[in-house]
SEFI-6023 format. One record per residue: residue number from 0; x, y, z of N, C-alpha, C, O in turn. Coordinates in pm, whole numbers, plus 32768, in hexadecimal, padded with zeros to 4 digits. Each point is the difference from the previous one (the first is absolute). Example, Ala and Ser with C-alpha at 12.3 -4.5 7.8 and 13.67 -1.06 7.14 Angstrom:
BEGIN
(0,(8527,7DC7,830C),(7FA7,8077,8000),(805A,8078,8000),(8068,7FFE,8042))
(1,(7F75,806B,7F76),(8052,8077,8006),(7FB3,806D,8049),(8033,806F,8011))
END
This chain:
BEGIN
(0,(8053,7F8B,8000),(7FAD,8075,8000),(8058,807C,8000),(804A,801C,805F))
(1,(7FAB,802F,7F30),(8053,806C,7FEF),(7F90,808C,805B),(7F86,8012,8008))
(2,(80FC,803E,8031),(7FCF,806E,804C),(8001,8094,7F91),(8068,7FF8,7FBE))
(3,(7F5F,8064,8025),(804D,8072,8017),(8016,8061,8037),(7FB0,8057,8020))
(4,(80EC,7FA4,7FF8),(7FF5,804E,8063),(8000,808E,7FD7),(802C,8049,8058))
(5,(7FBA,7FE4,7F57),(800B,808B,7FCA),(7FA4,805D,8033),(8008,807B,7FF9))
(6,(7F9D,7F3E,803C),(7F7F,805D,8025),(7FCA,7F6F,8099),(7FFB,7F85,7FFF))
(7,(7FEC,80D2,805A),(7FDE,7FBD,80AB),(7F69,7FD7,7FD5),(7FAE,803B,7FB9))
(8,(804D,7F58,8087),(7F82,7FA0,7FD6),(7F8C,805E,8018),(8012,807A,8000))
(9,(7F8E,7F59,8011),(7F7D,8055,8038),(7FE3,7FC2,80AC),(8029,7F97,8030))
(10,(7F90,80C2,8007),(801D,7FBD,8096),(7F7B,7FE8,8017),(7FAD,8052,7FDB))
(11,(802F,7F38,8065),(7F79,7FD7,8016),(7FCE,8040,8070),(8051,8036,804B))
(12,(7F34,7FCF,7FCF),(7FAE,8053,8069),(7F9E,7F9A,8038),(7FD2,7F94,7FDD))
(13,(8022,80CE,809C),(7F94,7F6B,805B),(7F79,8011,7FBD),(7FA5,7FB2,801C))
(14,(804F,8093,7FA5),(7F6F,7FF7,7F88),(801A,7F84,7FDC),(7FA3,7FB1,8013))
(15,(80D1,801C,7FB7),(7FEA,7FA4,7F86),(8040,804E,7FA3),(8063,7FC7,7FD3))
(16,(7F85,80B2,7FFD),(8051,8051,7F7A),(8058,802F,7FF2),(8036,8015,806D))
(17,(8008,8010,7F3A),(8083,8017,7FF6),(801F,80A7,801C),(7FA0,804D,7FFC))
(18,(80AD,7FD2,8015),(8034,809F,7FE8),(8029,7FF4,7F56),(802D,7FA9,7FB5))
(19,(7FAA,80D9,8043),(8017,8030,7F3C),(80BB,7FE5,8015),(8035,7FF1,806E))
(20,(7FFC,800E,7F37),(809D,7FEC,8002),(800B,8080,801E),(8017,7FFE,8079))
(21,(7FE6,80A4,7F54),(8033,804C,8019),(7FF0,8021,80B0),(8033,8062,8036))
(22,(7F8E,7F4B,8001),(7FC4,801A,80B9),(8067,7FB6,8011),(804D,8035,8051))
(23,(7FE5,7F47,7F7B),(8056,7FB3,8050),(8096,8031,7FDF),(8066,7FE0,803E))
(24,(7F94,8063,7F66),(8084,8041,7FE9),(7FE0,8080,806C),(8051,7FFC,805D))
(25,(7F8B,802F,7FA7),(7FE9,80B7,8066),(8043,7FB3,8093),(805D,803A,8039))
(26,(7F61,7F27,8009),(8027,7FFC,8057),(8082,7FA0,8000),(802F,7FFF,8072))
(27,(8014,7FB7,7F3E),(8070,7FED,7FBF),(8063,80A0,801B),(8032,800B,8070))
(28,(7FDE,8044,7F4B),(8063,804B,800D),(7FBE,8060,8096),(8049,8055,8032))
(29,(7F57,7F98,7FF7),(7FD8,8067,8093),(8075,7FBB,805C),(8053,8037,8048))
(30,(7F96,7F2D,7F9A),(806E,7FB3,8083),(8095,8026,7FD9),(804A,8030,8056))
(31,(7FD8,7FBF,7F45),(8091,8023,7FE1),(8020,808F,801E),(8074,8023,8012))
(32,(7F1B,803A,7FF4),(8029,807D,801F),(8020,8009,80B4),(805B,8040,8035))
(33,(7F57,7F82,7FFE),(7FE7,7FF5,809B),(807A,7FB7,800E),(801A,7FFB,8078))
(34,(8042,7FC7,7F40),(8067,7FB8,802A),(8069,805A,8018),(804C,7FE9,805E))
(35,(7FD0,80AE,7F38),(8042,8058,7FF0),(7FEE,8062,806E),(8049,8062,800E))
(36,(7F64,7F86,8034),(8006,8083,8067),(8018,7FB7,806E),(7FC4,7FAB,8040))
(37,(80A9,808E,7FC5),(8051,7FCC,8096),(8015,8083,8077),(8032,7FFC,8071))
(38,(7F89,8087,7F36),(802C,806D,8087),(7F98,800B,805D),(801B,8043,8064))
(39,(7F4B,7F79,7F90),(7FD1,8002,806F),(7F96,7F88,7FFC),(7F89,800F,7FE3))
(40,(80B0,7F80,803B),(7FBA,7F88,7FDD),(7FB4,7FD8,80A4),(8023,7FC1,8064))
(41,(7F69,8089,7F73),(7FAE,7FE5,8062),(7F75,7FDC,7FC1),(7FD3,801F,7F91))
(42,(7FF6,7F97,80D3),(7F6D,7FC1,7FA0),(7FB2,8079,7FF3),(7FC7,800D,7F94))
(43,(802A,804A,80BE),(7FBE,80AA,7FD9),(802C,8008,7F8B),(7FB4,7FF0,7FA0))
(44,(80D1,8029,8050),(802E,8077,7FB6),(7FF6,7F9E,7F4C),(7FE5,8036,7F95))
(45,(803C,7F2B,8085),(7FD8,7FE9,7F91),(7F83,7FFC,7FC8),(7FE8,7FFD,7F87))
(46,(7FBA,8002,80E6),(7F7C,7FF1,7FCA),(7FD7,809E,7FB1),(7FB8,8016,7F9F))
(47,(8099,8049,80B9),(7FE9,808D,7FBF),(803C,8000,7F91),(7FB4,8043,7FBA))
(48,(8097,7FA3,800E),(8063,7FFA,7FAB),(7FB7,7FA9,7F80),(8029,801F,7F91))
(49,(7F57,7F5F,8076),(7FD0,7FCB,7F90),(7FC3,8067,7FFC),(802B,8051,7FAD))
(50,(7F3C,7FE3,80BA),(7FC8,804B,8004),(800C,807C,7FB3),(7F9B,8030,7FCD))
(51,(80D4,8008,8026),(802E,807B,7FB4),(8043,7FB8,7F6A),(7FD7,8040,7FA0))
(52,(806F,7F69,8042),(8068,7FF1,7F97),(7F87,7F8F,7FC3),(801F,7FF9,7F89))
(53,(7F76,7FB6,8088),(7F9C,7F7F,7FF1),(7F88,8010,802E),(7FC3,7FC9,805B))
(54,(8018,80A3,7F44),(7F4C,800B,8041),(7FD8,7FBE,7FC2),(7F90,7FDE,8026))
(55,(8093,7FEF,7F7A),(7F6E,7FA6,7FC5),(8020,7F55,8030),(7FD3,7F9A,7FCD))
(56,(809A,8076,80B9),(7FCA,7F6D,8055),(7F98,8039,807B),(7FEC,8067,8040))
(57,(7FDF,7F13,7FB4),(7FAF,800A,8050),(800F,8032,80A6),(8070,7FEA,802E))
(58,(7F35,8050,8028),(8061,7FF6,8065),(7FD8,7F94,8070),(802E,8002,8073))
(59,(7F96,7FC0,7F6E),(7FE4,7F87,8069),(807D,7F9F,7FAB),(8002,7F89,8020))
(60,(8046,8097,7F98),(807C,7FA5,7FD2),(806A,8013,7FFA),(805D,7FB7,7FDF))
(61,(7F9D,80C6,8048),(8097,803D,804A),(8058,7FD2,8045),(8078,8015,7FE9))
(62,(7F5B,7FA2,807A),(8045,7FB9,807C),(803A,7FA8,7FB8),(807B,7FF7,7FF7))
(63,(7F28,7FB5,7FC7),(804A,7F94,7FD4),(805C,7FEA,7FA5),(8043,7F99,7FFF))
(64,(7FD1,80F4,7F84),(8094,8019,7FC3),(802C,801E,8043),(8076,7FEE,7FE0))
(65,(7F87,804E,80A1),(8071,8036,8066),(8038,7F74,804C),(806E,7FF0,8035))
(66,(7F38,7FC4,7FC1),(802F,7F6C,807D),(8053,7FB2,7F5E),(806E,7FCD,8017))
(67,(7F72,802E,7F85),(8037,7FA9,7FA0),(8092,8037,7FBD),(804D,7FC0,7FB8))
(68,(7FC0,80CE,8078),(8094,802C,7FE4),(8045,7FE8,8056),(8077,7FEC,7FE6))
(69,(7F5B,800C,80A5),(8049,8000,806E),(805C,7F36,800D),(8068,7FD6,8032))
(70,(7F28,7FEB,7F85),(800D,7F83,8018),(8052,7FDB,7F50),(803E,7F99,7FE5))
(71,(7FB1,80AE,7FE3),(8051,7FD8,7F7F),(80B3,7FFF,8049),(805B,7FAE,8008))
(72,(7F90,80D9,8020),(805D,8043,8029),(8075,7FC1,8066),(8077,7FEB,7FE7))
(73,(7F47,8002,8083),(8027,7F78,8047),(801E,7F79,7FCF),(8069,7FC5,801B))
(74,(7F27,8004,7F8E),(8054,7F87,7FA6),(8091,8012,7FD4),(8068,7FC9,8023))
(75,(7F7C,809C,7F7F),(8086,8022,7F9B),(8059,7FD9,805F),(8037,7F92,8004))
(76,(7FDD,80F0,806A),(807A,7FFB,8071),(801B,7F70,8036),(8076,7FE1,7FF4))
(77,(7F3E,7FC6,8040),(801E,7F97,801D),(8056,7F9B,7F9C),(806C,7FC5,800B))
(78,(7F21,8045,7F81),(8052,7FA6,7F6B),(80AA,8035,7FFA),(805D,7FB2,7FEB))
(79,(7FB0,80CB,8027),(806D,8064,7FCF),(8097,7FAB,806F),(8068,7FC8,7FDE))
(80,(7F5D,8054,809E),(803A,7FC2,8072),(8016,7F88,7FE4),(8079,7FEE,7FF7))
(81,(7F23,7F73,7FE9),(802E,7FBA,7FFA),(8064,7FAB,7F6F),(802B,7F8D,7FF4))
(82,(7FDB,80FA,7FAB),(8041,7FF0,7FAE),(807C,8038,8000),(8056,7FF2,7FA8))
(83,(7FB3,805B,80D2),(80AB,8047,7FFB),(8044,7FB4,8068),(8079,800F,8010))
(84,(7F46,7FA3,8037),(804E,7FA8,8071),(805C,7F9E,7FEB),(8062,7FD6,803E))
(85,(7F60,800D,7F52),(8073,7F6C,7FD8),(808B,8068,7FE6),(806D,7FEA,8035))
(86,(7F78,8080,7F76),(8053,8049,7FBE),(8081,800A,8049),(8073,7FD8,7FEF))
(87,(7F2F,808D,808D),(805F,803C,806F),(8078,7F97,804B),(8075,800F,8024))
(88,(7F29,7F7E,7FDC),(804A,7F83,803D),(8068,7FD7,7FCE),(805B,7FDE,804C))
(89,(7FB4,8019,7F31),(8032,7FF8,7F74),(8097,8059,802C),(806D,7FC8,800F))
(90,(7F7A,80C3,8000),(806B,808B,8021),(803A,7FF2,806E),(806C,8039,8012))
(91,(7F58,7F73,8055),(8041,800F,807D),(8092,7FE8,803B),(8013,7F87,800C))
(92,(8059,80C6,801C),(8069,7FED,7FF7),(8014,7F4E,8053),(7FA1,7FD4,8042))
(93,(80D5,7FE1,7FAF),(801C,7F8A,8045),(8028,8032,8067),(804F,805D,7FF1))
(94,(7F8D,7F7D,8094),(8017,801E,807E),(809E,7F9F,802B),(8007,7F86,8002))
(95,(8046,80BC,8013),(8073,7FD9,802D),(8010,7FE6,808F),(7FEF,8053,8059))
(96,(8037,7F25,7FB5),(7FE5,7FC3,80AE),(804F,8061,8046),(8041,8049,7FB5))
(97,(7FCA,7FCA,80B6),(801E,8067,8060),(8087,7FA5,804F),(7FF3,7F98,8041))
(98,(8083,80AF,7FA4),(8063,7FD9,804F),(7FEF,7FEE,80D4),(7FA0,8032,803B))
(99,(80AC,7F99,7FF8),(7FCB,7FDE,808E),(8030,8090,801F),(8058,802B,7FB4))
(100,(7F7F,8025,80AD),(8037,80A8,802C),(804E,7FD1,8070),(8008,7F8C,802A))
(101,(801B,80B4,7FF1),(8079,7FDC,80AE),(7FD9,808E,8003),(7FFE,805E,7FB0))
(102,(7FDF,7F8C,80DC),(7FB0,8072,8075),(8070,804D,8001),(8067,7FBF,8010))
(103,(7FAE,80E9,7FDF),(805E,8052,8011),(8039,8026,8090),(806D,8037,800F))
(104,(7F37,7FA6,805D),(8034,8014,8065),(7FB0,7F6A,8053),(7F96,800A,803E))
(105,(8098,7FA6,7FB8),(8020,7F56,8036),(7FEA,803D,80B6),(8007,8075,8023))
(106,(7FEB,7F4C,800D),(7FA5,8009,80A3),(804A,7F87,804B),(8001,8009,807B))
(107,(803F,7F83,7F49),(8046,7FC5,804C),(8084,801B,802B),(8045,804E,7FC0))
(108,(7FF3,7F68,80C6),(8074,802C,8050),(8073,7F99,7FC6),(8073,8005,802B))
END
């Protein structure tokens, strides 16, 4: 089954119906925009932020591009993490065994 990805599927609704493609694209790039604002990532300020930059989402659906960037967002980082670990492990210098120390000032008579 071939995808394309050139254009974001249509997103189903608890109707049963679909969103028009150009709705599922509006909230397609609304989340990628909410990903970009990092100077005041608060659930207010993003919800103000569709509200002003995404009026024609709904606003009883606000929250939930705001909860689905937050959780994209979080995936990524995790995937990101468990793909640079091997890496790092990979870089890590060889730990060289530690010679025995002799105490600089010895306490026996």
């Amino acid at each position: 089954m071939e995808m394309d990805v050139a254009s974001p599927p249509a997103l189903s609704i608890a109707s049963g119906g679909s969103i028009p493609e150009p709705m599922s694209a509006q909230y397609v790039r609304a989340t990628r925009a909410l990903l970009k604002r990092t100077d005041r990532y608060t659930e207010a300020n993003l919800m103000a932020f569709l509200a002003e930059r995404y009026p024609e989402i709904p606003e009883v659906n606000r929250l939930a591009v705001v909860y689905a960037a937050t959780a994209g967002a979080q995936t990524a980082a995790q995937l990101h993490m468990l793909l640079e670990e091997p890496e790092q492990a990979r870089m890590k210098p060889v730990e060289v065994p530690r010679r025995e120390r002799r105490d600089p000032c010895p306490t026996g008579t």
